[in-house]
N, C-alpha and C positions, 0 to 999 in steps of 0.2 A: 292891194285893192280890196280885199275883204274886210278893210277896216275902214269902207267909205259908211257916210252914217245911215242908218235906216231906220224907218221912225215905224215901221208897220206894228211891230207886237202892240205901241203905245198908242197908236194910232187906233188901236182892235178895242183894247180899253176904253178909251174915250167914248168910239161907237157905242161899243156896249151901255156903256152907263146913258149914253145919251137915247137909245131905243129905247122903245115901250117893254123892258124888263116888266114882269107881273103885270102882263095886260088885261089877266083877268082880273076882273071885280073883285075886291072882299065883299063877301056879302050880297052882292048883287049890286051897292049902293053909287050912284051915281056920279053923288060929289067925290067918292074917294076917288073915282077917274079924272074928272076933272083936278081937283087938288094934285093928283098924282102929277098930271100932264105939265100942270104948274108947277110945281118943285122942279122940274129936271127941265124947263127952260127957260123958268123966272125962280129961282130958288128962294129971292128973298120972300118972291110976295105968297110961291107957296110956303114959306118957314108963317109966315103970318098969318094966314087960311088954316093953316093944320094946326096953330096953336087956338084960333078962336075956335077951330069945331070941336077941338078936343075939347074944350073949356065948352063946352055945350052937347057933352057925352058923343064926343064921336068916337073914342074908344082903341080897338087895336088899329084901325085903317085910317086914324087923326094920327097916332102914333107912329106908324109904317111911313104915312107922308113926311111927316116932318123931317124925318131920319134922312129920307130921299133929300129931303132940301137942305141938310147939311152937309150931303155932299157937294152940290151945287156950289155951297156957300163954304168950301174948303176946309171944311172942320171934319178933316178924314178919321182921327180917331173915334171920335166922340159918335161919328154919325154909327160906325164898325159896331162900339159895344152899342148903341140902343139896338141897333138893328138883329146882333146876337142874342140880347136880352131881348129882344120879342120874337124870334125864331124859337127860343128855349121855351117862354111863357105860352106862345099862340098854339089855341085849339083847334086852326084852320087848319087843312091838309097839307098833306107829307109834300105834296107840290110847292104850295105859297109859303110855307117855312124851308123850302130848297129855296124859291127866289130869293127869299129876304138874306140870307146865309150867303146865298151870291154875292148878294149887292154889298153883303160887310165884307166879302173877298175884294171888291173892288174896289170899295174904299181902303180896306188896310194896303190893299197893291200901291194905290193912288198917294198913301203917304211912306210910302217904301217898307213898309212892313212884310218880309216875304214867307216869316215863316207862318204868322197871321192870317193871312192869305190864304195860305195855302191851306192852313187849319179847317178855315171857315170853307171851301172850296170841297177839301174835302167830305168834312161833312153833309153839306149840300149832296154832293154824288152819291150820298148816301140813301138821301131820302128819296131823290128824284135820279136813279141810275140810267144813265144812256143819255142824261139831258146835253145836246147840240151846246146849248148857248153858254151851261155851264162848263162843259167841254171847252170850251173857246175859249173862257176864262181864265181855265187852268192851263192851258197852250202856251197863251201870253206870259203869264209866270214862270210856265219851265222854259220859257227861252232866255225871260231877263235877267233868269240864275243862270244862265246858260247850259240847260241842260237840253240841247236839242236833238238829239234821238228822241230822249223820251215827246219831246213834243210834236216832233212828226208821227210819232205814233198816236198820239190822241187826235192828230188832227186827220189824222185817216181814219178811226171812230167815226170820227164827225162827219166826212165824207162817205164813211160807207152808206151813213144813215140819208145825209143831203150832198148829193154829188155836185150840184150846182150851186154850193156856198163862196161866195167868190173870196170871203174874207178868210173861212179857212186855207182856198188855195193860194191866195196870197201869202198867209202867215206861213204855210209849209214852204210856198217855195221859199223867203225868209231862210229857215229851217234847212231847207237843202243847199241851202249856198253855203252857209256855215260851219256845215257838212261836208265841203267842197262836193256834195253832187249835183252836178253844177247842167246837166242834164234832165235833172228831175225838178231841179229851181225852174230851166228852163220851160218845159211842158209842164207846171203848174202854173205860171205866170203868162204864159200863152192862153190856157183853156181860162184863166181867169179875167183877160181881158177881153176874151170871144163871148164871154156872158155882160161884162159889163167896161167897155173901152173908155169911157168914165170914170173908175174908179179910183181916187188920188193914189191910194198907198201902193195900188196897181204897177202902176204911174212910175210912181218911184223906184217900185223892186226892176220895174222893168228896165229903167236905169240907170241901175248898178248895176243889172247882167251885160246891157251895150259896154257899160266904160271897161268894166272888167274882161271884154273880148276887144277895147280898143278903137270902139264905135263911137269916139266922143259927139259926132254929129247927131246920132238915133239919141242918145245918154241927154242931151243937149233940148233936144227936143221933146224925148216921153219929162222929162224933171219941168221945163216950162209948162207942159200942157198940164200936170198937177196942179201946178201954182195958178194958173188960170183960173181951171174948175176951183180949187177950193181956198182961196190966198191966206185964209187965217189958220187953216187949220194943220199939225203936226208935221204932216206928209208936204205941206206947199215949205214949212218953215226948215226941214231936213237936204228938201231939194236944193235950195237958196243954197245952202249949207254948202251944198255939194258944187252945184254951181262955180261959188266962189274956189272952192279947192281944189277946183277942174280948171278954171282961166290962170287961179295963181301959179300952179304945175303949168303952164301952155309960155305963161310967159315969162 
């Protein structure tokens, strides 16, 4: 049963990259928020915006965009080293050269590069120690090397700090099932759908804990109401998954 599929660590990623990472301003400058906003949910037409402002001295935060919108636009290496190579270059704070270090962690994750990842990851925690979101990051990675001890412990970090992060609770409970503790999977995946009964990847962990005690009807039901709420994204596409490997075992 522990080898039903689970999409949450992937699933954490994706969020990740698709929230307002470095919501502050460079600079203070306006369009870099805008441009920003654009690259991470029109990458092409922010890739096109970051390259005329740069072309009209927009500088490190024309730079910073673009890189963003080559993730967008699947070019995970390429987007890692600019974004490295302006964390290294940039005179902005030890903060916004921690996000930009993230976000090449996310891209190198993104094209399976783990020790990459993990490099730029770590470095980040360097400059910005204790950061939550960069913490999440690096979770995701030590679970997809399967290292989850260690990721339940970062992801208790992260909760010491925000008890009511639903996506770390969910990635730990993740983590505890994997663990066979399958109790603490349980009361993570509970207090996370008490905060947010909504949540797809929620959704999903919570039905793999029903199928794995035998509950194909609850299992049945939390994996549709994912698909519901979210039908394109990771968590709807693992449920399906499951789904079908659940009626093909029935019948």
């Amino acid at each position: 049963m522990k080898r039903l599929l689970a999409a949450a660590f992937a699933g954490a990623l994706i969020a990740a990259f698709a929230s307002p990472v470095a919501a502050q301003v460079i600079g203070g400058v306006q369009e870099y928020r805008s441009c920003l906003t654009l690259a991470k949910t029109k990458p092409e037409q922010g890739w096109e915006e970051a390259i005329a402002w740069q072309s009209l001295g927009g500088g490190e935060a024309a730079r910073h965009c673009a890189a963003v919108a080559l993730i967008g636009l699947g070019k995970y290496g390429e987007a890692a080293t600019r974004l490295e190579t302006l964390a290294n270059e940039s005179v902005r704070s030890d903060f916004m050269r921690a996000e930009m270090l993230a976000q090449a962690g996310q891209a190198w994750l993104l094209l399976g590069n783990t020790q990459r990842a993990d490099a730029a990851q770590r470095s980040a925690l360097i400059l910005s120690p204790g950061n939550p979101d960069i913490l999440l990051d690096h979770a995701v990675l030590l679970a997809q090397i399967s290292h989850y001890r260690e990721a339940v412990d970062v992801l208790s970090t992260v909760l010491r700090a925000q008890p009511n992060r639903v996506e770390a609770l969910t990635l730990r409970a993740s983590a505890f099932r994997y663990l066979d503790n399958l109790p603490g999977a349980e009361d993570d995946i509970a207090n996370a759908l008490k905060l947010d009964p909504d949540f797809p990847d929620a959704l999903l962990e919570r039905g793999i804990l029903n199928r794995m005690k035998g509950e194909d009807n609850a299992a049945r039901e939390a994996w549709l109401k994912a698909i519901d709420l979210a039908p394109e994204s990771t968590a709807a596409d693992t449920a399906r998954r499951n789904l079908e490997k659940m009626d093909v075992k029935v019948k």
